[in-house]
N, C-alpha and C positions, 0 to 999 in steps of 0.2 A: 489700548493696553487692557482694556477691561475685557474684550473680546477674548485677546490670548489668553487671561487668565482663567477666562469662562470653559474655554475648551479645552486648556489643560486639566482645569477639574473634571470637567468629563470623560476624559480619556483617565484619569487617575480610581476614577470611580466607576468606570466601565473595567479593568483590568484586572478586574478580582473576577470577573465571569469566566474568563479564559484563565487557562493553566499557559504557560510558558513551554508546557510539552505539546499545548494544543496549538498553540502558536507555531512553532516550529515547525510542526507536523501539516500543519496548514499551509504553510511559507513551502516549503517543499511537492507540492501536488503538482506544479509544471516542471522540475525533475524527475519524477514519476510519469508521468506523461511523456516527456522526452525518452527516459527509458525504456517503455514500451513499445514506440517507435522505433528503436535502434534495436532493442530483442529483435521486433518482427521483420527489423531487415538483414538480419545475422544471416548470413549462410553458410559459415560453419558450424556445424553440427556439433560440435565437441565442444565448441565455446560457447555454443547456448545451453547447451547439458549441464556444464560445469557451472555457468554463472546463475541458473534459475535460481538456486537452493537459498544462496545468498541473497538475489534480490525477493523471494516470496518471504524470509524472515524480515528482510527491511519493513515490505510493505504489516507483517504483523506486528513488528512492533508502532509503527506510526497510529497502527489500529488497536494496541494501547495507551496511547499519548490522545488518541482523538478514536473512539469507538462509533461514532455516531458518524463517522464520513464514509458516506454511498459510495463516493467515488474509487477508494482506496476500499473497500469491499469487494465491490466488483471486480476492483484490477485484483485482488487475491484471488475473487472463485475464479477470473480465466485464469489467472496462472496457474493455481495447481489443478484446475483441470487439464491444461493446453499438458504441462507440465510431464503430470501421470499417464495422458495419454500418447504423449512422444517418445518417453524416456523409460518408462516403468511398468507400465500393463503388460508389455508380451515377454518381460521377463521377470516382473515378481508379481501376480496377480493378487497375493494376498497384501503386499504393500500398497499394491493399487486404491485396493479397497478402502482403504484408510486415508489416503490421500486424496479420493473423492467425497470421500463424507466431509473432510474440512473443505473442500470446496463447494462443494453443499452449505455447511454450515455458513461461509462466508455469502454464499448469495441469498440464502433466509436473512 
């Protein structure tokens, strides 16, 4: 008994370190990983067009719930690199632009 009580207060007093957006965000990284998986086996072209947009704001917002995960950085700079460079460079080059410097910024 004393045991359990010992690790609920630890766990009670470890949980103020973590936000509950960062928990989540955390909980979530092997859904992200599965989805990347499934983008890069997409072969239709219209349906990966259409769904990046939505999932590169997923992956930004988890990256303000938890800023500090490499992982979910990295899956931002490839996407809106892979992104810009399949869907947007040969026909809006000035949007490009833009869209590589936040991919930039996400892999700094």
């Amino acid at each position: 008994m004393l045991i359990r009580l010992g690790a609920i207060m630890s766990l009670v007093l470890l949980l103020p370190a973590c936000s509950t957006g960062q928990l989540v965000a955390r909980g979530a990284a092997p859904l992200i990983d599965n989805g990347v998986t499934a983008m890069n086996r997409e072969t239709d072209l219209g349906l990966a067009q259409a769904s990046m947009p939505a999932n590169l704001k997923m992956l930004e917002a988890l990256l303000i719930a938890d800023p500090d995960n490499m992982a979910y950085q990295l899956q931002a700079a490839m996407g809106f690199y892979g992104y810009t460079l399949a869907f947007v460079e040969s026909a809006n080059p000035e949007r490009a632009a833009g869209l590589y410097r936040r991919a930039r910024a996400h892999a700094l």
